[in-house]
C-alpha positions as CSV (number, residue, x, y, z in Angstrom):
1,X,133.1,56.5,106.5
2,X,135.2,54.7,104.4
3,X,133.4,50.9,103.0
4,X,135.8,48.0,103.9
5,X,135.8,45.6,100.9
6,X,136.2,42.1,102.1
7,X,136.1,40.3,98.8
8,X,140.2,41.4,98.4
9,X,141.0,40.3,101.5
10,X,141.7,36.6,102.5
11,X,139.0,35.1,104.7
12,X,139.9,31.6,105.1
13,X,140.3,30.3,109.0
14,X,144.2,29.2,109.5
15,X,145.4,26.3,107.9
16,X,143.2,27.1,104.8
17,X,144.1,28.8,101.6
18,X,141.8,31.6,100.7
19,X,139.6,31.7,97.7
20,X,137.0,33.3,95.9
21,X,134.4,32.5,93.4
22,X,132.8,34.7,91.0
23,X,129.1,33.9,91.3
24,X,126.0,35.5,89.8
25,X,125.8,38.0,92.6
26,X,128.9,38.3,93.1
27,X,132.0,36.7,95.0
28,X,131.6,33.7,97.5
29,X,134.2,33.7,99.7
30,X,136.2,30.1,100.4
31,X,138.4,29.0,102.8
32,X,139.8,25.3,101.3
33,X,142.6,22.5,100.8
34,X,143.8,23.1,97.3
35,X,142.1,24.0,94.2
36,X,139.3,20.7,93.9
37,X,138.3,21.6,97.2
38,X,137.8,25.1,96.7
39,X,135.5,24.0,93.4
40,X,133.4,22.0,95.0
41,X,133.0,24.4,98.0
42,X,132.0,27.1,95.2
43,X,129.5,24.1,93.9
44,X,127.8,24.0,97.0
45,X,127.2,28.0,97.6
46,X,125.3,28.0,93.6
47,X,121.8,27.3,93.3
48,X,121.5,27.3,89.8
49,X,125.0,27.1,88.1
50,X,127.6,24.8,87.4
51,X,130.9,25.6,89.1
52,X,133.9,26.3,86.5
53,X,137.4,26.9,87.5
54,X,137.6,29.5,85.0
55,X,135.7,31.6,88.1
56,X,138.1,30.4,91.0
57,X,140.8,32.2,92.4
58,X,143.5,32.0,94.8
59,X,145.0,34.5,97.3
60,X,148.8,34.4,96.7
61,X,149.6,36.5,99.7
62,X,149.2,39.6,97.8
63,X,146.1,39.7,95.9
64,X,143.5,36.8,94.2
65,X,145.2,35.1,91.2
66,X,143.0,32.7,88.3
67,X,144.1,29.1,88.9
């Protein structure tokens, strides 16, 4: 079987742009209005850290790009 991995996919529900957030553990997927919603989206899935946009990407319709 063949693993599916989600994290280079785009998630977000329709009329969202997809992004992801490099966390501790790993990615946290986002689906959000432009790039200060997707932040504070990421800000709400960490316990500990502070979320940096240095971490964010965006799905161009191709693949995840830094902001």
């Amino acid at each position: 079987m063949i693993p599916i991995s989600l994290e280079n996919k785009p998630l977000a529900s329709h009329g969202l742009t997809s992004y992801r957030y490099k966390g501790r553990y790993g990615f946290v997927m986002i689906g959000a209005k432009d790039d200060k919603d997707a932040l504070r989206e990421a800000q709400r899935s960490l316990t500990w850290d502070k979320a940096t946009p240095d971490k964010l990407q965006r799905w161009d319709g191709k693949a995840y790009q830094p902001i």
